[in-house]
DSSP file (Angstrom, degrees, kcal/mol; ACC not computed):
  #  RESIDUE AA STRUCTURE BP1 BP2  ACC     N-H-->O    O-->H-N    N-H-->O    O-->H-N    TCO  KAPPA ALPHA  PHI   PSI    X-CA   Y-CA   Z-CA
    1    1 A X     >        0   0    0      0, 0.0     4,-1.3     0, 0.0     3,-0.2   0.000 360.0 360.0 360.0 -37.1    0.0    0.0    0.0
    2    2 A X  H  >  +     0   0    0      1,-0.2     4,-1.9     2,-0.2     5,-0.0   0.764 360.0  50.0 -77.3 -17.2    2.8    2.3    0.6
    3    3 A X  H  > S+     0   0    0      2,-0.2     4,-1.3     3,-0.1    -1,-0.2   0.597 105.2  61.8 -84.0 -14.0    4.6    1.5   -2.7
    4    4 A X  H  > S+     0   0    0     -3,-0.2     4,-1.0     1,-0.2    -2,-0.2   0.787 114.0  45.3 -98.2 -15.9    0.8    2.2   -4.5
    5    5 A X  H  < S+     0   0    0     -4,-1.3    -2,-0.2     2,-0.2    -1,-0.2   0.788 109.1  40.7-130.5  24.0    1.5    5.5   -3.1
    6    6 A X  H  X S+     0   0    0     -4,-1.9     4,-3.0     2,-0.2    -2,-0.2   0.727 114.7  60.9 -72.9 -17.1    4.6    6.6   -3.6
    7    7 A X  H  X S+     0   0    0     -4,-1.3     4,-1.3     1,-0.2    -2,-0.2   0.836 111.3  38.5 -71.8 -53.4    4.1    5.1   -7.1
    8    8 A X  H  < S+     0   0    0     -4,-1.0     4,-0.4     2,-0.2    -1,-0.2   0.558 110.4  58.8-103.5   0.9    1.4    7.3   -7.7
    9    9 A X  H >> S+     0   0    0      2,-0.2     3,-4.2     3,-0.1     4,-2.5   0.911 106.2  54.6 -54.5 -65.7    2.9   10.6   -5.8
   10   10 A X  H 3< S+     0   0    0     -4,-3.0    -2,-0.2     1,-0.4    -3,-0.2   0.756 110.7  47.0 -59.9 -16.9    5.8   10.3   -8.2
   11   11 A X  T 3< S+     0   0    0     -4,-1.3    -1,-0.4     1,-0.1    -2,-0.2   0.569 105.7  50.1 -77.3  -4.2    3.5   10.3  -10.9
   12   12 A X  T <4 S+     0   0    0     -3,-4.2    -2,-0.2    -4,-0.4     2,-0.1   0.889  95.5  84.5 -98.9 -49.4    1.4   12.8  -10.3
   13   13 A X  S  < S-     0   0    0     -4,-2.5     3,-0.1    -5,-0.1    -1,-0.1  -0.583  82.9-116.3 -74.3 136.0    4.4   15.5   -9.6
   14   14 A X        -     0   0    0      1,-0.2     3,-0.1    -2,-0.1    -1,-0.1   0.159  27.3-102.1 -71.3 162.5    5.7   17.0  -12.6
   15   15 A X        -     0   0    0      1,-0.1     2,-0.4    -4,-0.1    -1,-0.2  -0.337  43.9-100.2 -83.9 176.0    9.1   16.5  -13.6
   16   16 A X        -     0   0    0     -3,-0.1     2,-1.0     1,-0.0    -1,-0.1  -0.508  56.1-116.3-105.1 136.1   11.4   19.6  -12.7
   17   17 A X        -     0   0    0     -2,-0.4     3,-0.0    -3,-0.1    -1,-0.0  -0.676  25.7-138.8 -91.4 149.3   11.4   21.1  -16.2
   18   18 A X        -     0   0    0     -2,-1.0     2,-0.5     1,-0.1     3,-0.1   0.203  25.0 -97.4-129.0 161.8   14.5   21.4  -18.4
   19   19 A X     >  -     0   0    0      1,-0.1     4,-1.9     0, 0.0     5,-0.2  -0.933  28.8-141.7 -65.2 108.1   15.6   24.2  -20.6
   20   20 A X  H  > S+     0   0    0     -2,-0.5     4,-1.3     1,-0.2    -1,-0.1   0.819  95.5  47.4 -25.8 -71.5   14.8   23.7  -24.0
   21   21 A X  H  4 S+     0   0    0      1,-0.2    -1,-0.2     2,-0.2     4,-0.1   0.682 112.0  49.6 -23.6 -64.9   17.5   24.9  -25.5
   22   22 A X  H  > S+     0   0    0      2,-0.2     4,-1.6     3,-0.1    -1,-0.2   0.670 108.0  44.9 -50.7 -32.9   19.9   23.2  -23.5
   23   23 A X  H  X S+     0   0    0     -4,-1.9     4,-1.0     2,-0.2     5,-0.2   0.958 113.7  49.2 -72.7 -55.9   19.1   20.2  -23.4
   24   24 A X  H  < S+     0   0    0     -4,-1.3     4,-0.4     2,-0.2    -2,-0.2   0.477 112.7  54.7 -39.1 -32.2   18.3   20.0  -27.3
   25   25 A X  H  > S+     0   0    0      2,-0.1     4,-0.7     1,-0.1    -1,-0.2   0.933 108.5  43.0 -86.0 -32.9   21.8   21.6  -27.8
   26   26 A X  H  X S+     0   0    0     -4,-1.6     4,-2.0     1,-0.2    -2,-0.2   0.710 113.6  52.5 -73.2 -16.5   24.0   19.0  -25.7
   27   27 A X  H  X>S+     0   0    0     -4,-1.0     4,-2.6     1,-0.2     5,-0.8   0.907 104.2  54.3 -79.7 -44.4   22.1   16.0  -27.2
   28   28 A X  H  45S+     0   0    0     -4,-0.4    -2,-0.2     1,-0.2    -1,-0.2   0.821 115.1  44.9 -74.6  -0.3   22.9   17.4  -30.7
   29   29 A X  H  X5S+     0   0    0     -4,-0.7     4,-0.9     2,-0.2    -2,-0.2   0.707 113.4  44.1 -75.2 -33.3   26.8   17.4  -29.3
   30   30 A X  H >X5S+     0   0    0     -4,-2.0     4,-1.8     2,-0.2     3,-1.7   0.955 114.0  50.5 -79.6 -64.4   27.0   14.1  -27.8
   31   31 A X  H 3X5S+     0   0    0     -4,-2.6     4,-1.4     1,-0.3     5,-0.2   0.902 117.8  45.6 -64.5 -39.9   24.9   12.5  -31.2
   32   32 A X  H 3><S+     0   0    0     -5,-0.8     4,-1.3    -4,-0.2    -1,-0.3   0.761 116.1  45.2 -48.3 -38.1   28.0   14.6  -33.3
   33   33 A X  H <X S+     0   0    0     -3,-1.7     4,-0.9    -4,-0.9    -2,-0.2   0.863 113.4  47.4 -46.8 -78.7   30.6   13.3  -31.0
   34   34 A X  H  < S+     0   0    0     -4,-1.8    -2,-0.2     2,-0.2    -3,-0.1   0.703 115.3  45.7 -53.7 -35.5   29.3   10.0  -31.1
   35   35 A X  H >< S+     0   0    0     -4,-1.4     2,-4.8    -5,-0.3     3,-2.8   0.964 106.9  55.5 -65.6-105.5   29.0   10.1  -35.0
   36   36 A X  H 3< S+     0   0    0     -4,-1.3    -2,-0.2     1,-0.4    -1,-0.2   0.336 101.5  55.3 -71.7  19.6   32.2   11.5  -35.8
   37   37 A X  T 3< S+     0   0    0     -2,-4.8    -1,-0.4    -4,-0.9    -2,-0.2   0.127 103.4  58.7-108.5   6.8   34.2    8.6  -33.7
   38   38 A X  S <  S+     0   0    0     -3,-2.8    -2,-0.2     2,-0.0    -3,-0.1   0.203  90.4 100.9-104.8   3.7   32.1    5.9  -36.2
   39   39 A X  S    S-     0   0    0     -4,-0.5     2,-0.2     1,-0.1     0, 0.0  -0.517  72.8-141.0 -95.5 169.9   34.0    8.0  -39.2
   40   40 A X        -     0   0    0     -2,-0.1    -1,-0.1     2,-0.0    -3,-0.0  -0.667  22.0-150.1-119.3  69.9   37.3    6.2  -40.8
   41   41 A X        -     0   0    0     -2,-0.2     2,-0.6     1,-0.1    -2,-0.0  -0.115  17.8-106.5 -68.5 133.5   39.5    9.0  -41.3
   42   42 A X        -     0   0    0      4,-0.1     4,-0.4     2,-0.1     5,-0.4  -0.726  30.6-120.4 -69.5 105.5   42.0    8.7  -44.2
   43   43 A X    >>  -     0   0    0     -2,-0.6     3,-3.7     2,-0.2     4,-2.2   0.614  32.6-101.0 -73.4 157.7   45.8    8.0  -43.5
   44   44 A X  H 3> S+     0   0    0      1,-0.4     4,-2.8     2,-0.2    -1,-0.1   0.810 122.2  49.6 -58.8 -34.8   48.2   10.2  -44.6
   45   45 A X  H 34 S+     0   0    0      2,-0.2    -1,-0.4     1,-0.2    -2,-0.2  -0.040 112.3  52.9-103.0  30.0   49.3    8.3  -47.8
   46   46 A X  H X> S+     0   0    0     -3,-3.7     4,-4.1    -4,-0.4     3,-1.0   0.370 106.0  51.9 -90.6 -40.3   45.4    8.0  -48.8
   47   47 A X  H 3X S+     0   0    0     -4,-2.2     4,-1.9    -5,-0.4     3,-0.3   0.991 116.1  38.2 -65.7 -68.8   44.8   11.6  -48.5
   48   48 A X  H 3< S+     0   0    0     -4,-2.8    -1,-0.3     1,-0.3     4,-0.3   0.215 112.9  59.5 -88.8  25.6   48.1   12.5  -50.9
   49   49 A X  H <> S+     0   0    0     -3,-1.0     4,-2.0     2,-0.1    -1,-0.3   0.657 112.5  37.5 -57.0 -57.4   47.2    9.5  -53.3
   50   50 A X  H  X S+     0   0    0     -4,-4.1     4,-2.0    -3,-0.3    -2,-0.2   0.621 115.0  54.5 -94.7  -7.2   43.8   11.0  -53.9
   51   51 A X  H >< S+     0   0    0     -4,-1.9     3,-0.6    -5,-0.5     4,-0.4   0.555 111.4  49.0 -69.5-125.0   45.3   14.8  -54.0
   52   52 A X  H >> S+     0   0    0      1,-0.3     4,-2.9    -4,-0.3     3,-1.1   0.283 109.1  51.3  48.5 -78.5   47.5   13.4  -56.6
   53   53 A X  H 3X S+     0   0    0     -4,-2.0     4,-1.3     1,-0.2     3,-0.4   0.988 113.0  44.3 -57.9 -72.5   44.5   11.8  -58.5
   54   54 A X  H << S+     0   0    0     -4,-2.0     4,-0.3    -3,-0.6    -1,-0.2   0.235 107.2  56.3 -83.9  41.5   42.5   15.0  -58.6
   55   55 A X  H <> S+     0   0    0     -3,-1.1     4,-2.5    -4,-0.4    -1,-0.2   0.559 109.8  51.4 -97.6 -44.1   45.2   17.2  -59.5
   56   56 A X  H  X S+     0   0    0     -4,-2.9     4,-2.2    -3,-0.4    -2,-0.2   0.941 110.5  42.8 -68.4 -37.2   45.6   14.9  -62.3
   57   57 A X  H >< S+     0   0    0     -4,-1.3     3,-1.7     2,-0.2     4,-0.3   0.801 116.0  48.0 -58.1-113.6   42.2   14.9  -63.4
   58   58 A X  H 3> S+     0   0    0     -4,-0.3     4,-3.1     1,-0.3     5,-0.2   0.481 114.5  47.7  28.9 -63.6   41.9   18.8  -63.0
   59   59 A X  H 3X S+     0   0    0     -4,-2.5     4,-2.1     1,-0.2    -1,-0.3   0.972 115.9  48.5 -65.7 -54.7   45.4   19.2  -65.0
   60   60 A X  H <X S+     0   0    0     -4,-2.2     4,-1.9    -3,-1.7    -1,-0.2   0.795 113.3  46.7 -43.3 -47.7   43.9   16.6  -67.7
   61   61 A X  H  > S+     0   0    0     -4,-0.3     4,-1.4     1,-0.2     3,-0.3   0.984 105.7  54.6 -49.4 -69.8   40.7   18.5  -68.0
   62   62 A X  H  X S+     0   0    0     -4,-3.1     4,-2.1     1,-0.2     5,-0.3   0.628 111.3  48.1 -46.2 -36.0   42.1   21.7  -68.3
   63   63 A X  H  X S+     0   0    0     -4,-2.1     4,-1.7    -5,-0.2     3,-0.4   0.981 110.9  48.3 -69.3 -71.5   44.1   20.3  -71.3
   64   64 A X  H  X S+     0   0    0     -4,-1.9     4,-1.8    -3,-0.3    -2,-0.2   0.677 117.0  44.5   3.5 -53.9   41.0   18.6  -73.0
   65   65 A X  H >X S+     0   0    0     -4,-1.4     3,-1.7     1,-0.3     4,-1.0   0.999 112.1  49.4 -85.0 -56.7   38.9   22.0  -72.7
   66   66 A X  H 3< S+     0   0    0     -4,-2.1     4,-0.6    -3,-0.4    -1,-0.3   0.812 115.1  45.6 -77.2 -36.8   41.7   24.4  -73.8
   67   67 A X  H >X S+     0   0    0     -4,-1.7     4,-1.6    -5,-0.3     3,-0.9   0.922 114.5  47.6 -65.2 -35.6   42.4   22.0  -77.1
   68   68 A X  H X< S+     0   0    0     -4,-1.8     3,-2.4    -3,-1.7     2,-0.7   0.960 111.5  47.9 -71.5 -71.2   38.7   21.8  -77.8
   69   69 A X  T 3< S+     0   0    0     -4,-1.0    -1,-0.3     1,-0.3    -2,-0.2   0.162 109.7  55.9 -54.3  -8.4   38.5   25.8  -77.3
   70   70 A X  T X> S+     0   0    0     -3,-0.9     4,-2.5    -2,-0.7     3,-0.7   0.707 112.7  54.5-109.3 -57.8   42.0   26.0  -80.0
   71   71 A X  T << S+     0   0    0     -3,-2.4    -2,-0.2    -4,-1.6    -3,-0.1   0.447 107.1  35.9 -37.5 -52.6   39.6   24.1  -82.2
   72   72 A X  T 34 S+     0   0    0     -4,-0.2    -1,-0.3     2,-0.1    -3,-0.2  -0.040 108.8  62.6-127.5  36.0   36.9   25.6  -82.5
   73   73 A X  T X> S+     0   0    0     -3,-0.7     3,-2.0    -5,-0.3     4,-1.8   0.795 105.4  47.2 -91.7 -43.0   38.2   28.8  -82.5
   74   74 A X  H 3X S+     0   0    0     -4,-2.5     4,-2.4     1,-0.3     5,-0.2   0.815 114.0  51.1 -54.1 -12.3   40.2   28.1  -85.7
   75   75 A X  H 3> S+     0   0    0      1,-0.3     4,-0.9     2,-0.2    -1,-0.3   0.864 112.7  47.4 -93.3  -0.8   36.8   26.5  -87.3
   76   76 A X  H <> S+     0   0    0     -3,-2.0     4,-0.8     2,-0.2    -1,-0.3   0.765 114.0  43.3 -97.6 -34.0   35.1   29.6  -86.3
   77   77 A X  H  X S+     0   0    0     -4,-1.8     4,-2.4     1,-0.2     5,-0.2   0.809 114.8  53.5 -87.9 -21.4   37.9   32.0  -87.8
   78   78 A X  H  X S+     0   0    0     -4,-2.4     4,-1.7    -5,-0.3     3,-0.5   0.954 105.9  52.7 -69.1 -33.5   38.0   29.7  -91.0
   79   79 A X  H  X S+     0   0    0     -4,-0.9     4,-1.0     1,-0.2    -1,-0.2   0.703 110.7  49.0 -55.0 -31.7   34.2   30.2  -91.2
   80   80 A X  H  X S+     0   0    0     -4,-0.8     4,-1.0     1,-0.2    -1,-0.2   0.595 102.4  54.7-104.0   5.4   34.8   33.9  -91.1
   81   81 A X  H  X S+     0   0    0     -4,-2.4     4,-0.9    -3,-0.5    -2,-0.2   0.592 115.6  45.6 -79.7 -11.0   37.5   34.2  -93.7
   82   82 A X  H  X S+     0   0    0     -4,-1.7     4,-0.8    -5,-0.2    -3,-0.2   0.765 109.3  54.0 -84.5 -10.2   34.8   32.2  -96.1
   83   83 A X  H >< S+     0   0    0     -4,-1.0     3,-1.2    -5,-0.2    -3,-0.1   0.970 111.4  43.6 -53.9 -59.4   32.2   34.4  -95.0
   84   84 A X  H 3< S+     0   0    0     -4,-1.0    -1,-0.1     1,-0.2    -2,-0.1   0.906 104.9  65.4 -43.2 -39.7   34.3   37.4  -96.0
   85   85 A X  H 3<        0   0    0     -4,-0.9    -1,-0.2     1,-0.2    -2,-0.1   0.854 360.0 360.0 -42.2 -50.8   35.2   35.7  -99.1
   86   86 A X    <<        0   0    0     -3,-1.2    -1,-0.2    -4,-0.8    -2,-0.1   0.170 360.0 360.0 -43.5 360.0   31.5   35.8 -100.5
């Protein structure tokens, strides 16, 4: 009988209430925390293998675009010495 009413004391008084804010901010720091210790950060010699890769890619574009752009500028200035021609 005394456990049916302390049981139902503690439910009936409210719980002491919390700061929104706080509470809501620290959770989204421990779940951030918690998260970024599940990541697989790369090792030093991944990190400058794949630097490495997209420098080359980059360097490769740049060549690709700048030949196309050589390309059709000459078919665009041959189109306007036969325009002129006319």
């Amino acid at each position: 009988m005394a456990d049916e009413k302390k049981e139902q004391q503690s439910a009936k008084t409210p719980a002491k209430p919390k700061a929104k804010g706080m509470n809501r901010f620290t959770r989204w720091f421990r779940e951030m925390r918690s998260e970024l210790k599940k990541v697989v950060w790369p090792t030093p010699k991944q990190i400058l293998n794949n630097t490495i890769v997209a420098l080359s890619v980059m360097a490769v574009s740049a060549v690709a675009i700048w030949l196309l752009d050589q390309v059709g500028g000459q078919i665009f200035q041959a189109i306007r010495t036969l325009g002129g021609r006319l």
